[in-house]
C-alpha positions as CSV (number, residue, x, y, z in Angstrom):
1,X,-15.0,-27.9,11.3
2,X,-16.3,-25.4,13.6
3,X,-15.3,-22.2,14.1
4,X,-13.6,-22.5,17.2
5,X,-11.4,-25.6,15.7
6,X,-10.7,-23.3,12.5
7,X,-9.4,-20.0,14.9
8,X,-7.7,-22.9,16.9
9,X,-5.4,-24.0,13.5
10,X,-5.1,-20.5,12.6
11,X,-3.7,-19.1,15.9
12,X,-1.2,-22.5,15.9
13,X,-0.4,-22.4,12.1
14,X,0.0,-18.5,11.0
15,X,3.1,-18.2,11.7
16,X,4.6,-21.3,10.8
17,X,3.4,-20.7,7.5
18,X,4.1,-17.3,7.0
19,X,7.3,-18.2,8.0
20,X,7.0,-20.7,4.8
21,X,5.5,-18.7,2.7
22,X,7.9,-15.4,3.5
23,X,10.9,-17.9,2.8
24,X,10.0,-18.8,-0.4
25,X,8.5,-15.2,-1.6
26,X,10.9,-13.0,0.3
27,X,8.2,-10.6,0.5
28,X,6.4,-10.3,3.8
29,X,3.2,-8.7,2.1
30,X,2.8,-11.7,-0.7
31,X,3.7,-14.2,2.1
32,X,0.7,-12.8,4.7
33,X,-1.6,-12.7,1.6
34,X,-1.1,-16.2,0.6
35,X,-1.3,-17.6,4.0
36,X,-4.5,-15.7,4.1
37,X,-5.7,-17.2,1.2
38,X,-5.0,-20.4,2.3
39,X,-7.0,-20.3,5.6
40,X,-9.4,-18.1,4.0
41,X,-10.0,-21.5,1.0
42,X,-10.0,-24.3,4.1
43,X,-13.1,-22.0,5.9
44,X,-15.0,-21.5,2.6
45,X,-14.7,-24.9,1.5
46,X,-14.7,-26.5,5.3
47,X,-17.4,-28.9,4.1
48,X,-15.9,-29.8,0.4
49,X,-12.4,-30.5,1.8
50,X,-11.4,-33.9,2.0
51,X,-8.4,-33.9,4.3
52,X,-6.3,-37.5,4.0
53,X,-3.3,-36.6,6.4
54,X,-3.7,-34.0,9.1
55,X,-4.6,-30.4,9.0
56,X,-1.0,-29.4,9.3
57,X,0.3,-31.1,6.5
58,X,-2.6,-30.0,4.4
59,X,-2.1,-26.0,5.7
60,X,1.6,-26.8,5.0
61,X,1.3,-28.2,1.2
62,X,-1.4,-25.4,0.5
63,X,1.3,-22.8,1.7
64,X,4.1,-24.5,-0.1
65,X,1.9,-25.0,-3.7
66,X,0.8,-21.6,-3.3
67,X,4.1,-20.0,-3.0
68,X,5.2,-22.2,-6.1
69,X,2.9,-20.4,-7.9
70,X,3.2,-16.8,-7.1
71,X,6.9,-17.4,-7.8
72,X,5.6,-19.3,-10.9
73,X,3.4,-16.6,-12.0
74,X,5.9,-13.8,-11.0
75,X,9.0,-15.2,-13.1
76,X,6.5,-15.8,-16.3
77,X,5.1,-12.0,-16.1
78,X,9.0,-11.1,-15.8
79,X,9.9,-13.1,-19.0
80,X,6.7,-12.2,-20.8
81,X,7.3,-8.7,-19.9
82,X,11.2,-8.0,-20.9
83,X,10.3,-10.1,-24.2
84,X,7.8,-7.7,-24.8
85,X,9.7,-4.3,-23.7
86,X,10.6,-2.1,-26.6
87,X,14.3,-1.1,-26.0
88,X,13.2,2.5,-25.8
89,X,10.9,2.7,-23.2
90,X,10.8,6.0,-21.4
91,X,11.8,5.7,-17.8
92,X,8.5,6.9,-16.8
93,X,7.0,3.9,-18.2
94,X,9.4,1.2,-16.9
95,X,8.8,3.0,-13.2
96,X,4.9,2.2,-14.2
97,X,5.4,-1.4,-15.2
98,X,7.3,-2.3,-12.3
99,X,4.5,-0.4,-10.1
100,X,2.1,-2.8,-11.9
101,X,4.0,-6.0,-12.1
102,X,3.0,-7.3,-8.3
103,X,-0.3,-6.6,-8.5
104,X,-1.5,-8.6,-11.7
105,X,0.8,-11.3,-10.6
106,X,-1.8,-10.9,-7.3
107,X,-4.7,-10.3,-9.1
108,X,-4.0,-13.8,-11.2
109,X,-3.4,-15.8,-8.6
110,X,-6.3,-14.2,-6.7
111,X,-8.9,-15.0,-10.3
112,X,-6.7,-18.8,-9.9
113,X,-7.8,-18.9,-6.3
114,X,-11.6,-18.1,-7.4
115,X,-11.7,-21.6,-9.7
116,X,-13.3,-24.4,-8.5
117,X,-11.5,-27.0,-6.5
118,X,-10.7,-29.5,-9.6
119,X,-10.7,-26.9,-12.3
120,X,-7.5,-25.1,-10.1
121,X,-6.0,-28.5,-9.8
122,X,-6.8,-29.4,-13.4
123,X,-5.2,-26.0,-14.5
124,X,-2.4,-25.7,-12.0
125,X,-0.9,-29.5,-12.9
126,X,-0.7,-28.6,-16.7
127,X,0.3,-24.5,-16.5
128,X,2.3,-24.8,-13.6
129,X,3.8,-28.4,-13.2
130,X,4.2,-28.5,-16.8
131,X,2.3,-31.9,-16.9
132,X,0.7,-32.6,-20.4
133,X,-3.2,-33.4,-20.3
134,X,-2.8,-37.0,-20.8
135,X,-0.5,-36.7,-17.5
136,X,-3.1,-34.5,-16.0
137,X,-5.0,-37.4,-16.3
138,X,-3.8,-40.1,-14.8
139,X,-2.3,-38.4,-12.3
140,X,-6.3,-37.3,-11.5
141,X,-7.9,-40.6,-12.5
142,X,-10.0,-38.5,-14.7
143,X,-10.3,-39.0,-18.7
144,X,-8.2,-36.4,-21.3
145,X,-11.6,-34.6,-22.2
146,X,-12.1,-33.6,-19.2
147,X,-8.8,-32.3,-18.7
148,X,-9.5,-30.3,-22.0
149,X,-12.5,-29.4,-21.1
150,X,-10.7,-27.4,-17.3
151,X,-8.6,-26.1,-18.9
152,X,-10.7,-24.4,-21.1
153,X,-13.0,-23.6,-18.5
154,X,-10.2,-22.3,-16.2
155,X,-8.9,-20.3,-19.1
156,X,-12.2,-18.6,-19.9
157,X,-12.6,-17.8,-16.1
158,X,-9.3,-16.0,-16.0
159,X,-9.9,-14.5,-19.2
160,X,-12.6,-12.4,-18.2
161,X,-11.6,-12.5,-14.5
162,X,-8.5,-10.4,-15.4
163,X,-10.1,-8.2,-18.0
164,X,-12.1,-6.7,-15.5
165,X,-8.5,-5.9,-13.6
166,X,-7.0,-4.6,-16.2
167,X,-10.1,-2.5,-17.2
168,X,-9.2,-1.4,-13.4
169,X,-5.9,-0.6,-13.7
170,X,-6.2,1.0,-16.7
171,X,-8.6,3.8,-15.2
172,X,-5.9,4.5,-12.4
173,X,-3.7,5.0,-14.5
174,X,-5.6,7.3,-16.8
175,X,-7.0,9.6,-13.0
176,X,-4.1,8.9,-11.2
């Protein structure tokens, strides 16, 4: 793809997909981020990308999956975090985890973003579609250990992917 065909599908996409992605976020921000991502995947991986159907319906899926799991993501953190909540919290620390909240839901979909192409897919089918590895699988064509062996990669990527945010955050809250 060159570049005048990928500014082409951007200026005739964007907002077609922000649309998409703003309907199913309700936040314009996290809606012009993800389509961002999106185009921001097809140029990187231009020559990797094996499109079967059109570039439209490929944009539109990408949009759609990617919105999945911000929402995905965002209603975990929510139900990890009130689990997790002492009742007592002072008010200035509820005002801080709320403050917080959006951006490592960002940051881990930004560190799920940086996996490679089958490792996200590999990851994403069993965290996110709730497949089980032997599902994973055969929905992939690939065997069970190497589902196994993703998903462990994937998990040691994010592990140390989001240490290194929360390292970050922890300094602004400490100077800030």
């Amino acid at each position: 793809m060159s570049e005048k065909d990928f500014e082409k599908l951007f200026r005739d996409y964007f907002n077609q997909l922000l649309n998409l992605a703003f309907n199913m976020v309700k936040n314009e921000d996290i809606a012009r981020d993800i389509v961002q991502q999106v185009f921001l995947n097809v140029w990187n991986k231009r020559e990797e990308i094996k499109i079967r159907t059109s570039y439209q319906g490929y944009l539109y899926r990408s949009v759609y999956n990617s919105s999945l799991n911000h929402i995905s993501l965002k209603s975990r953190f929510v139900r990890i975090t009130k689990e997790s909540n002492i009742a007592n919290r002072s008010d200035w620390e509820e005002q801080e985890g709320k403050l917080f909240e959006e951006e490592r839901i960002k940051q881990l979909q930004i560190a799920i973003d940086k996996l490679p192409v089958k490792c996200r897919a590999v990851f994403t089918l069993n965290r996110f579609e709730c497949m089980t590895y032997k599902e994973v699988a055969a929905h992939l064509g690939i065997s069970v250990k190497m589902v196994e062996k993703q998903v462990a990669k994937a998990l040691k990527f994010l592990r140390a992917e989001l240490l290194s945010v929360k390292t970050v955050l922890f300094i602004i809250i400490i100077f800030y």
